[in-house]
C-alpha atoms as a printed R data frame, in Angstrom:
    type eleno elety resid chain resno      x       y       z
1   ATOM     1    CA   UNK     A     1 47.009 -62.266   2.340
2   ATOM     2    CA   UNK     A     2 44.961 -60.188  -0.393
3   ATOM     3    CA   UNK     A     3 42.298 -57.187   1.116
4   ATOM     4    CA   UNK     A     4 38.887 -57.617  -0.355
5   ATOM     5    CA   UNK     A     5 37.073 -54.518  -0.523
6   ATOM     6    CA   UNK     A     6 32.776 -54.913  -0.050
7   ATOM     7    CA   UNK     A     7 32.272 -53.084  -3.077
8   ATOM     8    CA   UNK     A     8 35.213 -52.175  -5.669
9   ATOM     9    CA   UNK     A     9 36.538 -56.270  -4.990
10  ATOM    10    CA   UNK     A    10 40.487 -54.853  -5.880
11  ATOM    11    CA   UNK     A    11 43.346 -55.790  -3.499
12  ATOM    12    CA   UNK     A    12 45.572 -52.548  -4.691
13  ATOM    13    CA   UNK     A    13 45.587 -49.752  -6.742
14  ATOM    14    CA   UNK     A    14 48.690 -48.895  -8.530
15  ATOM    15    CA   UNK     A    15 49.150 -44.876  -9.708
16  ATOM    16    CA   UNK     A    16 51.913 -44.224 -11.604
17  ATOM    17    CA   UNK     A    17 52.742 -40.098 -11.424
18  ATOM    18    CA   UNK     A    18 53.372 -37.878 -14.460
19  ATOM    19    CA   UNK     A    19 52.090 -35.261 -16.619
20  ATOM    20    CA   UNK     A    20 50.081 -36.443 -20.414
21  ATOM    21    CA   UNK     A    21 51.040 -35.010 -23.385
22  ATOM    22    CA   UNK     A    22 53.697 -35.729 -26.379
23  ATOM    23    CA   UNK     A    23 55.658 -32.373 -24.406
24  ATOM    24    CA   UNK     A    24 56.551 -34.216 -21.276
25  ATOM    25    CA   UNK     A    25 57.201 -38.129 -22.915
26  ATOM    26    CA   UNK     A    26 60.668 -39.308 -21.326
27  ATOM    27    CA   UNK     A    27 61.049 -36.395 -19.000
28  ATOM    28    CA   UNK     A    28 62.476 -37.345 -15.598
29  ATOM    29    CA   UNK     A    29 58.591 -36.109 -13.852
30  ATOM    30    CA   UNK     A    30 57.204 -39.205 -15.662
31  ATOM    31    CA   UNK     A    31 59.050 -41.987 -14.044
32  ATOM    32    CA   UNK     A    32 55.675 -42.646 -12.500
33  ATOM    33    CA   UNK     A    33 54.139 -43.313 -15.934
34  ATOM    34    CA   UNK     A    34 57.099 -45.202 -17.290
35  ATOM    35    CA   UNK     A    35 57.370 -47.754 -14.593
36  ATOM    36    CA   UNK     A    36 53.780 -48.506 -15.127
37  ATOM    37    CA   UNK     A    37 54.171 -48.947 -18.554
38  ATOM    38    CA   UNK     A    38 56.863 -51.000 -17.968
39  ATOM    39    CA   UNK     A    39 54.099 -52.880 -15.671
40  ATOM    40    CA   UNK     A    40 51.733 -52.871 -18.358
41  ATOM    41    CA   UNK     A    41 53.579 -54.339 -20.905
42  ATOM    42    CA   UNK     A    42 55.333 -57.651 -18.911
43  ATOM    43    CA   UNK     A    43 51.650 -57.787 -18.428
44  ATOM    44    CA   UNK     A    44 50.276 -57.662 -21.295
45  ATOM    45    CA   UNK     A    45 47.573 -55.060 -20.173
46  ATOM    46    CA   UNK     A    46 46.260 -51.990 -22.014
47  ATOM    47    CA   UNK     A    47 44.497 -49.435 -20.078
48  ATOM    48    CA   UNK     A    48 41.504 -48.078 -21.893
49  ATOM    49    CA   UNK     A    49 39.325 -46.329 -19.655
50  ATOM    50    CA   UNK     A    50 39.007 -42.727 -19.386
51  ATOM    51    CA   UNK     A    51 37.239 -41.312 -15.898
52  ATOM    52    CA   UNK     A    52 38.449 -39.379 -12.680
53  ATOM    53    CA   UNK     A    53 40.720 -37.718 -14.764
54  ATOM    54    CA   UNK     A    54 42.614 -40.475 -15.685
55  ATOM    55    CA   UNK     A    55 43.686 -43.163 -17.612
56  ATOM    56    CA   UNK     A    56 42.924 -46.443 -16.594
57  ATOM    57    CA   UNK     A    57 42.250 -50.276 -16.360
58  ATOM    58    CA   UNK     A    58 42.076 -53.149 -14.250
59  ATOM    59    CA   UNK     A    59 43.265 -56.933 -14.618
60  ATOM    60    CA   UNK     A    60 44.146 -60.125 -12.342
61  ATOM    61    CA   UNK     A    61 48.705 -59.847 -11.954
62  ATOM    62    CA   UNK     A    62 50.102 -62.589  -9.451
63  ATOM    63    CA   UNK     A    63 47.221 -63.571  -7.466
64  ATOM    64    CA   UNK     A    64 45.927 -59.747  -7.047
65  ATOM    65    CA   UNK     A    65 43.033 -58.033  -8.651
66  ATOM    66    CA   UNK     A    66 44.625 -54.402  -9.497
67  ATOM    67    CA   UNK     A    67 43.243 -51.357 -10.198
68  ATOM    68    CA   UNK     A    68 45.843 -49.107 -12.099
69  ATOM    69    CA   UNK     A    69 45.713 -45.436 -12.946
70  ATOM    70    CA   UNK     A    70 47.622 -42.614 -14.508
71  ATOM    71    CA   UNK     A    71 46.309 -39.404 -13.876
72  ATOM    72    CA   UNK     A    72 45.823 -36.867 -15.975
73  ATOM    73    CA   UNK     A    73 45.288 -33.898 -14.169
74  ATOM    74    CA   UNK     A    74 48.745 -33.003 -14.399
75  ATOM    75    CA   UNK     A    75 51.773 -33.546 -11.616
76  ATOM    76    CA   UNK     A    76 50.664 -30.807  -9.199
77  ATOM    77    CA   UNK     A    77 47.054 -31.955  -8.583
78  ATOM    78    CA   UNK     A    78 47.828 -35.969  -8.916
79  ATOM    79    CA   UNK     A    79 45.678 -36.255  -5.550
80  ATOM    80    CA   UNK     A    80 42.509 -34.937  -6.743
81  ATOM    81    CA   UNK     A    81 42.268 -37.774  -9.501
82  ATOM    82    CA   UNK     A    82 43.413 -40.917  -7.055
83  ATOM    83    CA   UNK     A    83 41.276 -39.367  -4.118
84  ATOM    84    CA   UNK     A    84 38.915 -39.680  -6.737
85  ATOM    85    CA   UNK     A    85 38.713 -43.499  -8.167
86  ATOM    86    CA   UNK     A    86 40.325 -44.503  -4.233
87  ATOM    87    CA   UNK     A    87 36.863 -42.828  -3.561
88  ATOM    88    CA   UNK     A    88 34.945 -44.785  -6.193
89  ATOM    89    CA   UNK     A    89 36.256 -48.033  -5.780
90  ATOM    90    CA   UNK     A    90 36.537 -48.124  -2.045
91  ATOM    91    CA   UNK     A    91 40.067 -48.623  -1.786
92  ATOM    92    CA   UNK     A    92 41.860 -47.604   1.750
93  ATOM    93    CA   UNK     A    93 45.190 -45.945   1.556
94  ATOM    94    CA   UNK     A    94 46.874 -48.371   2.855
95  ATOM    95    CA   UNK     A    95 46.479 -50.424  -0.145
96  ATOM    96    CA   UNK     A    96 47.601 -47.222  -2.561
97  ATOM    97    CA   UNK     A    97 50.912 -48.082  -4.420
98  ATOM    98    CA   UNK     A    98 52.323 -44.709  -5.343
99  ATOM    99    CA   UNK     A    99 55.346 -44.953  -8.430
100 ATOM   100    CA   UNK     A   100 56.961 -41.236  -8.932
101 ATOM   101    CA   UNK     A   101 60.345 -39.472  -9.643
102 ATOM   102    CA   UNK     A   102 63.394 -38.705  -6.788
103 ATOM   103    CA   UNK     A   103 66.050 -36.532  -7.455
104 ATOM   104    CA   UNK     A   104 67.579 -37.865  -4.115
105 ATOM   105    CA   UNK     A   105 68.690 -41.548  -5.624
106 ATOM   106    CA   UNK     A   106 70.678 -42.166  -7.975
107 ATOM   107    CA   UNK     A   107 69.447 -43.128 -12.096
108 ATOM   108    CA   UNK     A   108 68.647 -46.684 -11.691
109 ATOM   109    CA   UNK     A   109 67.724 -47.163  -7.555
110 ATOM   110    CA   UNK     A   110 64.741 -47.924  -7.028
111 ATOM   111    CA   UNK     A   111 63.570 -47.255  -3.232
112 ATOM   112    CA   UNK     A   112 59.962 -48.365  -1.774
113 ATOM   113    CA   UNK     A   113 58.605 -47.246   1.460
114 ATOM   114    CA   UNK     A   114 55.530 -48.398   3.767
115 ATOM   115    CA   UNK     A   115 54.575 -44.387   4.418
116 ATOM   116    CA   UNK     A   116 56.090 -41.344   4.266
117 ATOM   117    CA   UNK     A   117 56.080 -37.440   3.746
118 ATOM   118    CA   UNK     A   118 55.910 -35.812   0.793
119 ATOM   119    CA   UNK     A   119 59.770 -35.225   0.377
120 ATOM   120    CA   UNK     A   120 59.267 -32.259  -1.937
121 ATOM   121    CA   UNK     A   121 57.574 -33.640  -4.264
122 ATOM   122    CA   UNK     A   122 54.279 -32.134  -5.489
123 ATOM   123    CA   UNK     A   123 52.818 -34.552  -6.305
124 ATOM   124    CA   UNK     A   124 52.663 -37.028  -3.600
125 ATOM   125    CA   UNK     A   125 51.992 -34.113  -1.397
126 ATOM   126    CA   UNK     A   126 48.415 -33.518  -3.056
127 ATOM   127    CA   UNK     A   127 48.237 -37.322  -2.521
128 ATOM   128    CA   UNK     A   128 48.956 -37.125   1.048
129 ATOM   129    CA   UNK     A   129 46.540 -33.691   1.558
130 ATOM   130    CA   UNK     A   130 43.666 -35.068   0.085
131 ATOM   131    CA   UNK     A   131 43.695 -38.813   1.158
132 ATOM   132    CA   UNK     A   132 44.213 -37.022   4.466
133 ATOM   133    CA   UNK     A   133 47.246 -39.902   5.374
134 ATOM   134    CA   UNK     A   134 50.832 -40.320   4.869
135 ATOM   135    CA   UNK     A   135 50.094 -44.027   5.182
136 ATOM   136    CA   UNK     A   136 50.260 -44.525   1.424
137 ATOM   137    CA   UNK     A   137 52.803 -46.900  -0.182
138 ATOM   138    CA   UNK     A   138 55.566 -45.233  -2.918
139 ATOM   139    CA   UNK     A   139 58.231 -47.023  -4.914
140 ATOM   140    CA   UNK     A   140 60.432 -43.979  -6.065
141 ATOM   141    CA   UNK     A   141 62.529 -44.392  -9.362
142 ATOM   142    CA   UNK     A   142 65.894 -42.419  -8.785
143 ATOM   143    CA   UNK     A   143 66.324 -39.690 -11.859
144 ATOM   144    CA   UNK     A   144 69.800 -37.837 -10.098
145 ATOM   145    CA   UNK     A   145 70.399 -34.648  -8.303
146 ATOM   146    CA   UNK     A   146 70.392 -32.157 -10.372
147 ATOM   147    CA   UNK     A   147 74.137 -30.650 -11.930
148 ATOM   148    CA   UNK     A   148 74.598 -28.290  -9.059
149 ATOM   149    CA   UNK     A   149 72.266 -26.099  -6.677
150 ATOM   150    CA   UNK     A   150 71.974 -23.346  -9.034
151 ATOM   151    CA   UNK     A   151 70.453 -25.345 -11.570
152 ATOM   152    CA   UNK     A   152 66.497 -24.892 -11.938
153 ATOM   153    CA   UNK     A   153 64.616 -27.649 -10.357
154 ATOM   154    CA   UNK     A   154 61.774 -27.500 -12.819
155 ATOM   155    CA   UNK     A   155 63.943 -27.656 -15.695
156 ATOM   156    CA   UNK     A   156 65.244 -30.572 -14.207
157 ATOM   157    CA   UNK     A   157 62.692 -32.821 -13.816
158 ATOM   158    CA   UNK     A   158 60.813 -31.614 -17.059
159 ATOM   159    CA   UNK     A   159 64.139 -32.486 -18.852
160 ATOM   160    CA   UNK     A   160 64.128 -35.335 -21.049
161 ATOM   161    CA   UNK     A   161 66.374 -38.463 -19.799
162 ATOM   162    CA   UNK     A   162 69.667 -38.241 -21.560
163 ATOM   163    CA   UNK     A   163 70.701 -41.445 -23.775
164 ATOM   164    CA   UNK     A   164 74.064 -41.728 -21.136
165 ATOM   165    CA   UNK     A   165 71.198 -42.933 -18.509
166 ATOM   166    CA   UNK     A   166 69.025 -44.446 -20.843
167 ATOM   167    CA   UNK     A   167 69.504 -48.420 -19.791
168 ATOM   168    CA   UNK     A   168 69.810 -47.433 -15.805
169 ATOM   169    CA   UNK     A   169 66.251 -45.877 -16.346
170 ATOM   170    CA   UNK     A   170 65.134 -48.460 -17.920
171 ATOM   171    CA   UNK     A   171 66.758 -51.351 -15.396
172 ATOM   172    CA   UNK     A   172 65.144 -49.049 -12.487
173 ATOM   173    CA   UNK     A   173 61.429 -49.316 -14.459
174 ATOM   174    CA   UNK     A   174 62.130 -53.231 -14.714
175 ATOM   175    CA   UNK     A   175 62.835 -53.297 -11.330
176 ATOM   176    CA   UNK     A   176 59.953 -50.964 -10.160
177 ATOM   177    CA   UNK     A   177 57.226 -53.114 -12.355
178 ATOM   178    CA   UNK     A   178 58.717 -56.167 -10.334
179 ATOM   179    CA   UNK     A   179 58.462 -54.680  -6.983
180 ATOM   180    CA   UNK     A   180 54.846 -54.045  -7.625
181 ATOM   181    CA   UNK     A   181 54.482 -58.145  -8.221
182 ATOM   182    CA   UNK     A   182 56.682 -58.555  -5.342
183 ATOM   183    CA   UNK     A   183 54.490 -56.570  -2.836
184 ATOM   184    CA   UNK     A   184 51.130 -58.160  -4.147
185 ATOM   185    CA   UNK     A   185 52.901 -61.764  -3.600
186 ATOM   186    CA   UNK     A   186 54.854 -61.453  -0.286
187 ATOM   187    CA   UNK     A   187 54.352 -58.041   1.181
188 ATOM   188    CA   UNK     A   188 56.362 -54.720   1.214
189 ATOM   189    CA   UNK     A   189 58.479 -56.188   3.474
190 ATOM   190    CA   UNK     A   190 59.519 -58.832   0.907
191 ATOM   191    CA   UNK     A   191 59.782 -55.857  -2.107
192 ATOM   192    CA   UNK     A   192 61.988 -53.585   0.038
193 ATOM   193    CA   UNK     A   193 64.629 -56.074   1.370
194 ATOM   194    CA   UNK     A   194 65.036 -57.199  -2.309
195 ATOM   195    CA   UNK     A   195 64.260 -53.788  -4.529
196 ATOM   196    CA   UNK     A   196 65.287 -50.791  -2.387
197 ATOM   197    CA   UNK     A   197 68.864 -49.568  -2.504
């Protein structure tokens, strides 16, 4: 079942989307960062490492040697750090596990896809233009439409997570963290039947 690159040796690499900084902590644009924390920490992993703009570490979860990142080059140019260590390490698309924020499901769905577009979102297009392939594996963590269509889509998804959605945020991180497990043990298949909604 698991890929063994030549070189780098790691079966996946998980990125988890956001922006760094104290300013954006809890905003619905770091869903990405949150469900990998929420990785991390059933894992009992730390990342450490600072290179290809990034934050990052690897360790053995489920059978799988990972490779996890979180960029830090900031949302809009995401691609130009995972391009980077997918570079490095030697690690095909295909076996790219994208986490990020959708407005278009609901606080607490969870939804993974295979392959995709871009959707709108900024950054999983730079993703897509610089890997050069859609083929690229996303769990999305729902953070709600926004109020109505006259409401600023920026301000939306820098906005911090309101305490009424606290616990579905947090459910739909749980969730995420074991999808990730789920896809490294029995496929995407496996993690969409059981995770997506």
């Amino acid at each position: 079942m698991f890929f063994r690159s030549r070189t780098g040796g790691f079966d996946y690499l998980i990125v988890g989307l956001g922006n760094p900084g104290l300013t954006y902590e809890n905003t619905r644009h770091n869903a990405g960062y949150m469900a990998v924390d929420a990785f991390l920490k059933k894992n009992g992993i730390v990342l450490k490492k600072h290179k290809f703009e990034s934050l990052y570490g690897d360790a053995a979860v489920s059978g799988g040697r990972l490779l996890i990142q979180k960029p830090e080059t900031f949302m809009n140019n995401s691609g130009r750090a995972v391009a980077a260590i997918s570079k490095f390490y030697k690690i095909p698309a295909e076996r790219i596990i994208v986490l990020f924020d959708d407005i278009s499901l609901p606080v607490g769905n969870i939804r993974i896809r295979r392959k995709g577009s871009a959707g709108g979102h900024n950054g999983i297009k730079d993703i897509i233009e610089l890997l050069g392939t859609e083929d690229i594996m996303r769990i999305k963590i729902g953070v709600g439409e926004r109020p109505n269509p006259d409401y600023d889509l920026k301000d939306w998804v820098l906005g911090k997570i309101p305490e009424s959605d606290a616990a579905a945020f947090s459910r739909a991180c749980k969730n995420a963290a074991e999808a990730i497990e789920e896809i490294i043990l029995h496929g995407i298949d496996s993690a969409m039947n059981k995770y997506s909604k």
